[in-house]
N, C-alpha and C positions, 0 to 999 in steps of 0.2 A: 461351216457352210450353212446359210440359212436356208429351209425348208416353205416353198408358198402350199399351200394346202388347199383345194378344191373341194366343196361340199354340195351336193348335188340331191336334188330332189323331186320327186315325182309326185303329181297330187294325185294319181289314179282316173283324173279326170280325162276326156276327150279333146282330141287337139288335129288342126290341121297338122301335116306334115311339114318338116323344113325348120315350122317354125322353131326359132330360140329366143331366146332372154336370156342377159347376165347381170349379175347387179356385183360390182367391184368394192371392196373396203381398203384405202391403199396404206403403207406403214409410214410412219414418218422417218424421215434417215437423210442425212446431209450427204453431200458431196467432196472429199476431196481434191484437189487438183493442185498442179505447181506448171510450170512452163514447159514440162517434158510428158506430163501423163494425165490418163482420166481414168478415175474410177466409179465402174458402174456403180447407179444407183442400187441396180437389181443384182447386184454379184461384186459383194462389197470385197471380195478374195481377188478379183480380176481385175490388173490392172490394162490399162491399154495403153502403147505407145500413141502420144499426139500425132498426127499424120502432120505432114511439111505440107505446109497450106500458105507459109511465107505471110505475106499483106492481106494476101486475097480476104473480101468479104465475106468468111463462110458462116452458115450460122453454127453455132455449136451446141453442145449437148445441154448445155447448161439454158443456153437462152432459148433453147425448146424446149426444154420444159418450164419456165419461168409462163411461153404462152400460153400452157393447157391447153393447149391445140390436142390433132391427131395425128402429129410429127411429132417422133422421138428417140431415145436410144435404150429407155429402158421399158419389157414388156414382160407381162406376166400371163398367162396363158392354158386355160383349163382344157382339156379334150374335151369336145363334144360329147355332148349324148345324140342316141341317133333312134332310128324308124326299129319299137318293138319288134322282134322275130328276123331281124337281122344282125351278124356280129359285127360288131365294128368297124366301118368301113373305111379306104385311106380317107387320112388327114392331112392337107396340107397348109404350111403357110408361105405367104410372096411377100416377100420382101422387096421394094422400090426405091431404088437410090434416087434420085433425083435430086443428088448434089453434083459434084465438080472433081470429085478425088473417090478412090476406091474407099469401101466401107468392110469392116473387119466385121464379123457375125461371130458370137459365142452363144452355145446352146449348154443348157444343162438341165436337168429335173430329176429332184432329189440329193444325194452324192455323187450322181452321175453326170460325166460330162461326156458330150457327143463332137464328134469331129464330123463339121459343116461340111466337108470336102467331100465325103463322106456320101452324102444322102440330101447335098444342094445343089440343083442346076440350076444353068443358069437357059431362062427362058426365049426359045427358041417359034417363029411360026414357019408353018408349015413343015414340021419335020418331028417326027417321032420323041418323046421322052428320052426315050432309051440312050438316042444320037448327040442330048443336049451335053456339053463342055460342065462340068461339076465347077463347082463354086472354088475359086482357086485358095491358097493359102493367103495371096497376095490382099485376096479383099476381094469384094463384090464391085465389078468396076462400073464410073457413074454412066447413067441414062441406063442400067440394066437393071431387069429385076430376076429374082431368085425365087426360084420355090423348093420350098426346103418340106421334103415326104417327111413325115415325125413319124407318126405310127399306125397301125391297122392290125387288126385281126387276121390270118392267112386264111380262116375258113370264112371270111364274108363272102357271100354272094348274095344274089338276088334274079334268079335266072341266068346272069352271067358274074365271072369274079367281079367285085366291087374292091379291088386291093389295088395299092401304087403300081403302075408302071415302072419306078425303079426302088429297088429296097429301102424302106425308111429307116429311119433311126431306131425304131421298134419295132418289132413283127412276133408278136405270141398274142396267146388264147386274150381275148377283151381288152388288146392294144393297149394303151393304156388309160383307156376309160374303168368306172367304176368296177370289177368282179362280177359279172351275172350280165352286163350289160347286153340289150337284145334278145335275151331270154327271159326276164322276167317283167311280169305285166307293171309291177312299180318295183322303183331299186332306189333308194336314199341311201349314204354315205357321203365319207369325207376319204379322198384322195389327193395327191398330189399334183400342181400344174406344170408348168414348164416356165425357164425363164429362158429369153432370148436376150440378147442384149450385145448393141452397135456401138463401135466407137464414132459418128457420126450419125445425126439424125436423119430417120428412113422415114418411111411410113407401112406399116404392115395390115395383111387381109387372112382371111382366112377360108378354104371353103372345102365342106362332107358332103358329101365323100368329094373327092377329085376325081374329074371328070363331067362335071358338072352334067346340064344337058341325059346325054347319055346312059344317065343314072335314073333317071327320071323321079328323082329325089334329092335335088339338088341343093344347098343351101351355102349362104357366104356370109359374112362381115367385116366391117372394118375394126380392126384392134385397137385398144387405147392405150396408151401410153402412163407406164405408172404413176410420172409424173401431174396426168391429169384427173387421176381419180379422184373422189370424195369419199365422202364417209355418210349421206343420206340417202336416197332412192328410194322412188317411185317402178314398181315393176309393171307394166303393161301386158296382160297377155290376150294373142288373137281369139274371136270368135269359138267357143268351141266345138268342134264337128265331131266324128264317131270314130275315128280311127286310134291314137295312140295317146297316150298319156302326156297331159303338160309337164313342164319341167322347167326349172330355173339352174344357173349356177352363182356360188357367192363365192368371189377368190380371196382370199387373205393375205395379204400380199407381207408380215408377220407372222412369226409365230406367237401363239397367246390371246388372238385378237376375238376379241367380245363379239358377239352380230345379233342384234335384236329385229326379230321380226314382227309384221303386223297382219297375217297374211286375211285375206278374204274368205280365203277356202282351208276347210282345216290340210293340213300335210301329212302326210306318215313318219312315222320314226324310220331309223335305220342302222347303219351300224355306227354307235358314236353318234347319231343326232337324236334326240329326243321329238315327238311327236308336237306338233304344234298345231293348238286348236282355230278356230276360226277366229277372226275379229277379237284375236287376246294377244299381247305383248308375250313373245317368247323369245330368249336370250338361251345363244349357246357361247357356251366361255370355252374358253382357251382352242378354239380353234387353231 
C-alpha cells in the first residue's frame, strides 16, 4: 500500500485566522482498466466493480481526469492545521454526486482502511446530524451529498466543544494533524494525509472545524483532484495581522518525492524538515 505524506509548516509569522494555503506535488501512475473494473489512481490495491451504466452518457473516471478540472475520482487529502491554543477541531469532508448512478467511496490513510458506513452521512436539512441515514454499502446515491467526519481531537473546544456531531473516523489526542498541533506557537513536520477515492467522478469540499458559522472560526475549500495537480507553484499568502502563525501544506502524492522550495520568508526546521532560509532554493528529498 502506498503511503501520501503531508509536510506542514509554520513561519512563526502572524496571519488572519481561517486562512489556508496548499501547494500539491502529484505522482505520475497509470490506470488500469478492462470492461468489468476500475482501478484507483489513488489506491492502486482497490479495485472497483464498473457500475451498470448500460449506453448511458456518463462521464468516467478516466475522462475527468483527462480534464484537470475539479471533478474527479481520485483525491489526496492533508488535515488541516488549525487556530494556535486550540486542539484540533472536527474535520469534515462532502462529497457531491452529481451524477446519475450511485458512487462507491473508499477511505484509507496510511495501512488503514475506514469503513465509509461507518462515519458518512448522508446530508440532510433541517434535521440534526445525529438523525442523518450513514452512507450505505450500496454507494452514495446520485443528486446526494455526503459528509464524511475523518477526525478531531475529543478535547477541542473553544468556549463550547468544537468536535463532530457524529464520531469520525479518528478521535484521539491531535486528530490527526501533526503531534503538538494547537499547542505550540510553530510546529513543522511531515505526516501522513488521507486518500479518498470514487468509482465515479464527485466533486469534493472540505471545511475546520464543522460547523462552520457557529465556530466562529470557520474555514472551507474546494479539493483537487490528483489527477489535476502539477508539479510548480506559486504560494499566495493573506495580509499578515497579529494573531497566529502562517502556514502552508505540500502533499506528496509518492513516496520519494523531491520538493524544492523558494520561500520569501525564512521557515523553521521541524521533525524531518530541515530549516529553509529566505529567498534561497531549499530541496527536501525523499519526502
Amino acid at each position: 500500500m502506498r503511503r501520501a505524506l503531508v509536510m506542514a509548516f509554520a513561519a512563526g509569522l502572524a496571519a488572519a485566522c481561517g486562512a489556508r494555503t496548499g501547494l500539491y506535488a502529484p505522482r505520475d501512475a497509470s490506470t488500469e482498466e478492462d470492461d468489468a473494473s476500475h482501478v484507483s489512481d489513488a489506491f492502486p490495491d482497490i479495485v472497483f466493480e464498473a457500475p451498470d451504466i448500460g449506453d448511458a452518457n456518463v462521464l468516467t473516471c478516466e475522462q475527468a481526469g483527462a480534464n484537470k478540472g475539479t471533478v474527479g475520482c481520485d483525491f489526496i487529502v492533508p488535515t488541516p492545521s488549525f487556530y494556535t491554543g486550540i486542539a484540533p477541531p472536527c474535520w469534515a469532508v462532502f462529497v457531491a454526486n452529481d451524477g446519475s448512478f450511485p458512487v462507491h467511496i473508499a477511505v484509507d490513510r496510511g495501512a488503514t482502511a475506514y469503513d465509509v458506513t461507518k462515519f458518512g452521512r448522508i446530508a440532510q436539512t433541517g434535521t440534526p446530524e445525529t438523525t442523518w441515514p450513514s452512507v450505505p454499502s450500496t454507494g452514495l446515491p446520485a443528486g446526494e451529498v455526503a459528509v464524511l467526519f475523518m477526525e478531531q481531537d475529543p478535547a477541542s473546544a473553544s468556549g463550547n466543544p468544537m468536535t463532530c456531531p457524529v464520531t469520525p473516523a479518528v478521535s484521539q489526542p491531535y486528530g490527526t494533524a501533526l503531534p503538538g498541533s494547537g499547542t505550540l506557537t510553530s510546529l513543522t513536520g511531515i505526516g501522513t494525509a488521507w486518500h479518498i477515492a470514487t468509482d465515479l467522478p464527485v466533486q469534493m469540499f472540505d471545511i475546520l472545524p464543522y460547523g462552520g458559522a457557529k465556530t466562529f472560526l470557520p474555514s472551507a475549500e474546494l479539493l483537487i483532484p490528483t489527477a489535476s495537480l502539477g508539479t510548480n507553484y506559486f504560494g499566495i499568502v493573506p495580509q499578515r495581522g497579529t494573531s497566529t502563525p502562517q502556514w502552508a501544506q505540500i502533499v506528496a502524492t509518492q513516496n520519494g518525492t523531491a520538493i524544492t522550495l523558494f520561500p520569501s520568508v525564512p521557515l523553521p526546521s521541524g521533525n524531518g524538515v530541515p530549516f529553509a532560509p529566505a529567498n534561497t532554493l531549499t530541496t527536501f528529498n525523499g519526502v
